[in-house]
LOROTOR-340854 format. One record per residue: x negated, y, z negated of N, C-alpha, C in turn; residue in one letter; residue number from 1. Coordinates in pm, 1 decimal. Last residue first. Layout:
% residues N
ATOM / n.east / n.north / n.up / ca.east / ca.north / ca.up / c.east / c.north / c.up / r / k
ATOM / X / Y / Z / X / Y / Z / X / Y / Z / a / NUM $
...
//
This chain:
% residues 63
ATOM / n.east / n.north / n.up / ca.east / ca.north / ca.up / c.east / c.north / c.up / r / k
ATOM / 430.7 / 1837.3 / -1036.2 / 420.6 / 1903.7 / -1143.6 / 263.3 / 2030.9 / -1138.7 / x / 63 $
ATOM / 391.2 / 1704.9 / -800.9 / 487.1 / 1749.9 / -795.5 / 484.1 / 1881.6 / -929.1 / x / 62 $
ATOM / 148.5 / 1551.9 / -771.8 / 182.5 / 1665.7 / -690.5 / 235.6 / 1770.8 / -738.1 / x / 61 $
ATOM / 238.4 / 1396.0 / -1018.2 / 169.2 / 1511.0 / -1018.5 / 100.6 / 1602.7 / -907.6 / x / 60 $
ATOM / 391.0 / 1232.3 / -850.9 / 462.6 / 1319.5 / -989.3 / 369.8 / 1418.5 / -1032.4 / x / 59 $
ATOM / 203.1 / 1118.8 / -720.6 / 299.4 / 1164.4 / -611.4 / 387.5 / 1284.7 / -735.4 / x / 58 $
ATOM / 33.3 / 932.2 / -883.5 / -15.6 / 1036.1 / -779.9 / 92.2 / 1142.3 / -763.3 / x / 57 $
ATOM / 260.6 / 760.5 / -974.7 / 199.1 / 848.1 / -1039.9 / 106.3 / 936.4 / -1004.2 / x / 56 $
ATOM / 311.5 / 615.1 / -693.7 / 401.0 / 693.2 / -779.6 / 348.9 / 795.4 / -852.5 / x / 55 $
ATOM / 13.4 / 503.1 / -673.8 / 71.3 / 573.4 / -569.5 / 183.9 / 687.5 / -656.2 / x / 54 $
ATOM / 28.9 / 343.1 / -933.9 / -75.5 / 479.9 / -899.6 / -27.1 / 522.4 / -815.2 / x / 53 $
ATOM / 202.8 / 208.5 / -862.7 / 217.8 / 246.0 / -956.7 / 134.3 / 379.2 / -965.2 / x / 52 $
ATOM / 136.3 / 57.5 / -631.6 / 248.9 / 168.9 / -662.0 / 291.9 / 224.1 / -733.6 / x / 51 $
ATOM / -119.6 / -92.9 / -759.0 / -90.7 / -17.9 / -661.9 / 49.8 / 123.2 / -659.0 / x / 50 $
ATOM / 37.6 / -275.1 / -930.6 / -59.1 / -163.7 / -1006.8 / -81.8 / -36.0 / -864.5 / x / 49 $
ATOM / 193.9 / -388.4 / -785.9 / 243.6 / -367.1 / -911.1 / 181.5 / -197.5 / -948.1 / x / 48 $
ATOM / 76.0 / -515.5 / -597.4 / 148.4 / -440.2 / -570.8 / 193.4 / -369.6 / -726.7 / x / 47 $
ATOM / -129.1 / -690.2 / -776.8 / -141.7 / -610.3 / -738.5 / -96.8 / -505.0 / -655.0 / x / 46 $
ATOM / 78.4 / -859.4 / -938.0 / -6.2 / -764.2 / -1028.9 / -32.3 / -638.3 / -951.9 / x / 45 $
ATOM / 344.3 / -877.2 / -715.3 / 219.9 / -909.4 / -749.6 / 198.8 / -855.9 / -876.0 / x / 44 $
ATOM / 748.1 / -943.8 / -775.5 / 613.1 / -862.6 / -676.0 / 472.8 / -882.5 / -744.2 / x / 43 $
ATOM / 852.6 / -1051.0 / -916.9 / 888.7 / -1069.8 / -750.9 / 767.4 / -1001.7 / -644.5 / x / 42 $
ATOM / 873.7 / -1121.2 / -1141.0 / 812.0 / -1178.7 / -1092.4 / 852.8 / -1144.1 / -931.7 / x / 41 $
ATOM / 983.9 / -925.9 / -1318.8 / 1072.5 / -1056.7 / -1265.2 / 994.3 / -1182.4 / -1202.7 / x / 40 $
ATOM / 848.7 / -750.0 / -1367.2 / 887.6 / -871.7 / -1479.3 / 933.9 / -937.0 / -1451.6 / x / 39 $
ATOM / 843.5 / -616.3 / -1104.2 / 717.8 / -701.8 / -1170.9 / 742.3 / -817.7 / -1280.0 / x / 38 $
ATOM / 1078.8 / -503.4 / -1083.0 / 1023.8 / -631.8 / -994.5 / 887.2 / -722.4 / -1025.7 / x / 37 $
ATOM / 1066.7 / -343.1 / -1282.4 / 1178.4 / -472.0 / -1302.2 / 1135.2 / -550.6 / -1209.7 / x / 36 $
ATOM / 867.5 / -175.4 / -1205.0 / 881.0 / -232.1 / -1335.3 / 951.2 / -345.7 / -1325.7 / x / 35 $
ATOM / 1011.3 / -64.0 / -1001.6 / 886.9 / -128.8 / -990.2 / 820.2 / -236.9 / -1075.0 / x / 34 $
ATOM / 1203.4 / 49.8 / -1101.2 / 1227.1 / -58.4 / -1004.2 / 1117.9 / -118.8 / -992.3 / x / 33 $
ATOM / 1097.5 / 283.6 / -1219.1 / 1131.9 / 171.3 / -1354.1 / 1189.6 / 56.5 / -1227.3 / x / 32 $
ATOM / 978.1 / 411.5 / -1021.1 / 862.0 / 363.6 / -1105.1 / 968.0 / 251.3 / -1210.1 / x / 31 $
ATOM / 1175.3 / 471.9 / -914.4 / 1128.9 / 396.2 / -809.3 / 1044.9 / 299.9 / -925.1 / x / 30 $
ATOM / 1300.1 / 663.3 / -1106.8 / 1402.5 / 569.5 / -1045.1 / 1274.0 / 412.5 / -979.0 / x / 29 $
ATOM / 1110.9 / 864.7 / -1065.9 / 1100.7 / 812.2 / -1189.3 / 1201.4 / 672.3 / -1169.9 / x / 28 $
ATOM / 1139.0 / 945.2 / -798.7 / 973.1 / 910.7 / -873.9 / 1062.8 / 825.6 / -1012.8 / x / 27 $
ATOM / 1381.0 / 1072.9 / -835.8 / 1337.3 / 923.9 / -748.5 / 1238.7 / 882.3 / -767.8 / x / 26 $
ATOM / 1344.2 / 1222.0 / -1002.6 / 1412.1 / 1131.0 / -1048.0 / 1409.0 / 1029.5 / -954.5 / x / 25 $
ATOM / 1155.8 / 1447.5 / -842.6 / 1085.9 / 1366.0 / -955.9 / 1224.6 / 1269.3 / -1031.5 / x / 24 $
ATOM / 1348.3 / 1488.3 / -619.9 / 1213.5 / 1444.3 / -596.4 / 1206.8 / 1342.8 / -686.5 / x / 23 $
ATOM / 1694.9 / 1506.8 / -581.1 / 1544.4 / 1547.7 / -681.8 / 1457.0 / 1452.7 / -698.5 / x / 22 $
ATOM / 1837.8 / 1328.3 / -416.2 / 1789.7 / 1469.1 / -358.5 / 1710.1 / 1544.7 / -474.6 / x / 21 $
ATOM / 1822.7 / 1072.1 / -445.9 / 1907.4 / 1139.5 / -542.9 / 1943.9 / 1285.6 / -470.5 / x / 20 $
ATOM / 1753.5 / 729.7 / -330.6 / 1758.0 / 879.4 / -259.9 / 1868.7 / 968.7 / -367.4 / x / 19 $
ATOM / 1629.7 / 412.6 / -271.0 / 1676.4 / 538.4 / -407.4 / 1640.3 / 737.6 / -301.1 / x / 18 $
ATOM / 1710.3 / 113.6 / -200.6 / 1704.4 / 272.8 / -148.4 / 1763.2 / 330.4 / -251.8 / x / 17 $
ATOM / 1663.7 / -228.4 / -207.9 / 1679.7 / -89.3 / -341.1 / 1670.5 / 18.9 / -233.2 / x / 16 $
ATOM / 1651.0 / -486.2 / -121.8 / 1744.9 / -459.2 / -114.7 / 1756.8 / -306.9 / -260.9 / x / 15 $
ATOM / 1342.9 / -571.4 / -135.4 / 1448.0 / -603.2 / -238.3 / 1594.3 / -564.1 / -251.7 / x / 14 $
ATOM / 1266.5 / -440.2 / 90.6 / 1252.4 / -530.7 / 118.4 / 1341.6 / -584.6 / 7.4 / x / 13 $
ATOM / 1286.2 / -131.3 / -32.3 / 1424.0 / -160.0 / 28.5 / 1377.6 / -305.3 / 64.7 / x / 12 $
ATOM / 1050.2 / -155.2 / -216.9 / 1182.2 / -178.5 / -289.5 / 1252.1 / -198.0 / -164.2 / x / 11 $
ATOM / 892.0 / -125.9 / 15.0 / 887.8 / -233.0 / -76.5 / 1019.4 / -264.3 / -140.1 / x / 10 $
ATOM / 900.0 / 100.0 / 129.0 / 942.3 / -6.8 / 230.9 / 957.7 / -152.2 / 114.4 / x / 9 $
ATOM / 856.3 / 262.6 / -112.2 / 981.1 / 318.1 / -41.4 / 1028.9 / 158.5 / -6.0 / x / 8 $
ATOM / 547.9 / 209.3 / -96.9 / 619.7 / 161.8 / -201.0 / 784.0 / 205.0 / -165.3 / x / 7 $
ATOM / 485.8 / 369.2 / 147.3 / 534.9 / 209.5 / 204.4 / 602.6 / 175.5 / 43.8 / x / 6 $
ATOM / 594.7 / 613.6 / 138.3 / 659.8 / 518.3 / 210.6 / 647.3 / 376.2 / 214.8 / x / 5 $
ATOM / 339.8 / 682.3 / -50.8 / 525.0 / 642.6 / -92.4 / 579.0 / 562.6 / -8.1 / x / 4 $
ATOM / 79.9 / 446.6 / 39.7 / 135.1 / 576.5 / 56.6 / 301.7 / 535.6 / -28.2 / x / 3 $
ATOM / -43.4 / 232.1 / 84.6 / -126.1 / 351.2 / 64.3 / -63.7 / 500.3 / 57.1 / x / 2 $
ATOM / -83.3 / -117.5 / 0.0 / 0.0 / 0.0 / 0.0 / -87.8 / 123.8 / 0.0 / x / 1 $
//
């Protein structure tokens, strides 16, 4: 992964599109989906940790 879009392309592969129209609640929406796909086991360690930094990159654009 190297960008939002593709953590974006990830969740909708799980059937998730998060679109609110405020930035930082889709940041924050995407980051606790990310979460639940990890405990579930659906996604890696290393997608995990990846979009996770991606996300957390992207919130301090923002801030």
């Amino acid at each position: 992964m190297k960008n939002l879009f593709d953590v974006m392309q990830l969740l909708k592969k799980y059937g998730t599109v998060i679109y609110t129209g405020d930035k930082q609640a889709d940041l924050e929406m995407m980051e606790d989906e990310i979460r639940e796909l990890y405990q579930l086991q659906f996604i890696t360690a290393k997608e995990f940790a990846s979009a996770l930094l991606i996300i957390r990159g992207r919130k301090e654009d923002l801030s």
